[in-house]
N, C-alpha and C positions, 0 to 999 in steps of 0.2 A: 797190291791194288792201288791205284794212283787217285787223287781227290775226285777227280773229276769221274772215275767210274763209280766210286763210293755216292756222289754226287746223282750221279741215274739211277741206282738203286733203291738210294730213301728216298727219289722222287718217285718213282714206279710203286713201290708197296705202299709210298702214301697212298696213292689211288687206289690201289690194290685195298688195302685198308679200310679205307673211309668208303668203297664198296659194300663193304659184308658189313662192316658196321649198319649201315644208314640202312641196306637192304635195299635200293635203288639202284640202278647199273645207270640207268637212263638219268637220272638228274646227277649221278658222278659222274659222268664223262663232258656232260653241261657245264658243272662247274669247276674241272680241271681240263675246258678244252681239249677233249682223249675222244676221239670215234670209239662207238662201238666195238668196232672189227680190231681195233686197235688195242681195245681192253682187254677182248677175251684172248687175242694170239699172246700176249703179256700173261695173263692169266694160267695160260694153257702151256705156256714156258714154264715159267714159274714154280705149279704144281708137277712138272713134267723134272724141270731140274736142278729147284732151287734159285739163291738168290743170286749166283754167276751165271746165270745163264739170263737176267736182267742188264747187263751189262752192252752198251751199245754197240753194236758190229760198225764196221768200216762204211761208209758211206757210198765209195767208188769201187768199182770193180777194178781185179786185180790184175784181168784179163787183160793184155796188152793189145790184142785184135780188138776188142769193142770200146775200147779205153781213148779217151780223145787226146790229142798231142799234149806234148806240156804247152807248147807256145800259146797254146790255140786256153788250155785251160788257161792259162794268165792268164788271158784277155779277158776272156769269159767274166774268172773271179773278180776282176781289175772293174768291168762294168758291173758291174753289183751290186761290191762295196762303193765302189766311188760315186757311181752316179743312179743308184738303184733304180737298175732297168729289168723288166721282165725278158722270158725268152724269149717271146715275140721281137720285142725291140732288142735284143740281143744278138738276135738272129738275123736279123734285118742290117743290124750298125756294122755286123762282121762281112756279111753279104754286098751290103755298099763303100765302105770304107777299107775293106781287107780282103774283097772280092773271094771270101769263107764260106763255102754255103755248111749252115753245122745244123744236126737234126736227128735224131733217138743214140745221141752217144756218138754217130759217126760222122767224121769231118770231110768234105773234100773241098777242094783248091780246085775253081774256076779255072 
């Protein structure tokens, strides 16, 4: 197990934690910025399979049909990090500058 998943895990049962302690769901997830729905699918993991199954999945899908180009994800990351743009304007700067129209995952070329 690498730091950084050890890293999710004591953050996850902190809240999980300071939950049942406090006996508030509502003012833990206040004060660890955690939705609701977000508490209890963690919760519901958890008690379901333990503390690897707290461990953060993949972000992107692996699926190479719904999965956006590499070129196209550069750009994407490149506007982000560099010039921290939303998707809207993301969507827009690839639209007018790279004639990209990009939209729920999928790319297409103008």
């Amino acid at each position: 197990m690498t730091a950084k998943e050890q890293s999710d895990i004591r953050r996850k049962l902190k809240v999980l934690n300071h939950a049942k302690e406090l006996g508030n769901i509502s003012k833990t997830c206040r004060h660890f910025g955690v939705s609701r729905e977000t508490y209890y699918q963690r919760k519901c993991v958890y008690e379901a399979n333990g503390e690897s199954a707290l461990i953060n999945s993949k972000p992107c899908p692996q699926k190479p049909k719904i999965r956006v180009a590499a070129d196209i994800e550069e750009k994407i990351l490149y506007l982000r990090k560099h010039c921290h743009l939303g998707q809207q304007r993301i969507s827009w700067y690839l639209l007018r500058y790279h004639n990209m129209k990009v939209f729920l995952g999928v790319s297409m070329v103008c």
